[in-house]
N, C-alpha and C positions, 0 to 999 in steps of 0.2 A: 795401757792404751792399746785400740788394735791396730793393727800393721796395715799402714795405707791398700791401698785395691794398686797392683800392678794395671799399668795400662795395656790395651789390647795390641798384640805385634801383628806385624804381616811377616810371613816364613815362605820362601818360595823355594821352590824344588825346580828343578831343570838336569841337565847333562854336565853335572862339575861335584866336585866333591868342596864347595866352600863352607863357611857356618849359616847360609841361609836368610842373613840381612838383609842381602839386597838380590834382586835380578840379574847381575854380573857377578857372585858369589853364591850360588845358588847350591842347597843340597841334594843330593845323588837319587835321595828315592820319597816318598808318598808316605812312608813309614819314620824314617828318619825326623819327618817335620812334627809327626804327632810323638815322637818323643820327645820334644820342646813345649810343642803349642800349650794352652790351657783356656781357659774358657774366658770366650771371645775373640779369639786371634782365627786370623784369616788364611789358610795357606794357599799361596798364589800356586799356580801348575805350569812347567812352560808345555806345550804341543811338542807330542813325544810318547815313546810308547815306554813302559814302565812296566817289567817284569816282577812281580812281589807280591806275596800274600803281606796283605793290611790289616794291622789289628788296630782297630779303634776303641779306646776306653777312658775318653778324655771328654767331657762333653760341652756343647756352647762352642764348636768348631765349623767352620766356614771353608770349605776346600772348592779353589775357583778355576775350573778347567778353561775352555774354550772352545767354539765352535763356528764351524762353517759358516758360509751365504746360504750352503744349503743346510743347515741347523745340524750338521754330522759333527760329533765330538772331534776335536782335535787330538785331545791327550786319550790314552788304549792303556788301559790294565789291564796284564796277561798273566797268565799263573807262571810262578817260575818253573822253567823246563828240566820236566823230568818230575815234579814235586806232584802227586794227589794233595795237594793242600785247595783252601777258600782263596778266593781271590780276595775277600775282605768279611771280615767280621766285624760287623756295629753292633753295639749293645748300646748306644746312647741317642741324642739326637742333632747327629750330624746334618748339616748339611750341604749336598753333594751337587754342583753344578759344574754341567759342559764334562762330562769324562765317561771313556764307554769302556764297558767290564764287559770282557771277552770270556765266554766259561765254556770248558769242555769237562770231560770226564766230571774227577769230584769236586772240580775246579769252579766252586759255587760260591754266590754273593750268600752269604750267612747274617740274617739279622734277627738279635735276639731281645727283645724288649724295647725295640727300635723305637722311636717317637720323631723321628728327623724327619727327613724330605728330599727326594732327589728331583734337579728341574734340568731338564735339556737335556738328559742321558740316554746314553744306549746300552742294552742287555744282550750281545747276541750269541747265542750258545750253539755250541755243537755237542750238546750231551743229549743221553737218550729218558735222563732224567730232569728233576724242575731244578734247573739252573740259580733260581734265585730262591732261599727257603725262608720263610720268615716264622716267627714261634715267638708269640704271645705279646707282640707290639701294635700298632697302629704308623705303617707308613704311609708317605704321602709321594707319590709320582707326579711327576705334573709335566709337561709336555715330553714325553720320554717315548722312545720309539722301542719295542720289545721284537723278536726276531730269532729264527732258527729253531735249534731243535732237532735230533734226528728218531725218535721216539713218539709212542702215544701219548706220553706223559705230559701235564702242562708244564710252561716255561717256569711259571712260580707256584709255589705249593703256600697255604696257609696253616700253620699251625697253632693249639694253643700249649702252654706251657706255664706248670705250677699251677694249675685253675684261671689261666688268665686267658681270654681269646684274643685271638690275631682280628685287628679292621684293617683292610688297606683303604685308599682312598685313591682311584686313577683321573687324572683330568686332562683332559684334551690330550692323551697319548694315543699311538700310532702302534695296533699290534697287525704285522706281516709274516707272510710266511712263515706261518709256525708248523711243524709236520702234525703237533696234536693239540691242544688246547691253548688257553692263556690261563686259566688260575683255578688253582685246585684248592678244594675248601676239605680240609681234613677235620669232620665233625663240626659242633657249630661255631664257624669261623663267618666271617664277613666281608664282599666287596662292594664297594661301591664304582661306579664308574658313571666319567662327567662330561661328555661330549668327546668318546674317545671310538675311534675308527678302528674295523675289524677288517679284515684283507688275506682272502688263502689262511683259514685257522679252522681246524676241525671244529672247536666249540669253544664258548667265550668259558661256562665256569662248568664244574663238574663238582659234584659235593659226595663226599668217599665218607662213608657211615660205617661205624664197629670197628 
């Protein structure tokens, strides 16, 4: 016989080192919970900033931040200091609501055959390069606000990988102040964008051939 289907958990992370049951026992980091979770389960986030490169390779995962009156993420992933590591690496299809990924240097969102969706987030980078790099997935943005930059480079690069191309899919997000573009199409890669606002950005896509 097969072995019943575990039922889906909730895992919440916050400021405590407990086993992550509940919201008064909460576990210490973002990482920590996808070492438990499995597919289905939800990890709750408390507001809070969270230093840590993220490796996610768990997939059918739910990570539920928070966010402002004014729709600003509450919970802030920051590269750990001192580390040139990713702020997070998805290879599945996560999906990532209310939590802003802060990128500098090589301290980049990494998504490699992505298929999730991020809704309510922010990207804001202070690198001189594309902050968020995707290779050979199809994500989906959806009211996500993108930002920063101190470079020509755009904020996100597409890439394709193994013969596979990158689609992104943007809807109703908010790109600002970017110092050089919003998304860079390396060969034949694809954007789509759905009622999404542009504000101080040198150029919306730019497509880099050979």
């Amino acid at each position: 016989f097969a072995a019943p289907a575990q039922a889906a958990q909730t895992i919440y992370v916050g400021s405590g080192s407990g086993d992550g049951q509940s919201a008064d026992r909460p576990l210490g980091s973002i990482n920590a919970a996808f070492k438990k979770a499995r597919k289905g389960d939800v990890i709750v986030v408390a507001p809070g900033e969270y230093r840590e490169s993220i490796q996610v390779s768990v997939s059918g995962v739910t990570v539920q931040g928070s966010v402002s009156e004014e729709n600003i993420p509450l919970v802030t992933v920051l590269p750990p200091a001192g580390k040139g590591v990713s702020v997070l690496t998805d290879t599945t299809d996560t999906v990532w609501q209310g939590v802003g990924f802060h990128l500098a240097g090589r301290a980049a969102v990494v998504l490699r055959g992505f298929v999730g969706r991020f809704e309510r987030c922010l990207f804001a980078s202070k690198s001189p390069v594309p902050g968020i790099e995707v290779y050979g997935g199809n994500p989906v943005f959806q009211s996500c606000t993108f930002t920063g930059g101190t470079g020509p480079d755009a904020l996100m690069a597409l890439n394709g990988q193994a013969g596979r191309k990158s689609s992104a899919t943007m809807a109703y997000c908010l790109f600002r102040d970017i110092s050089g573009g919003a998304v860079l199409l390396r060969g034949e890669q694809d954007v789509r964008f759905v009622n999404c606002l542009f504000a101080a950005c040198r150029y919306v896509t730019m497509r880099q051939t050979g």
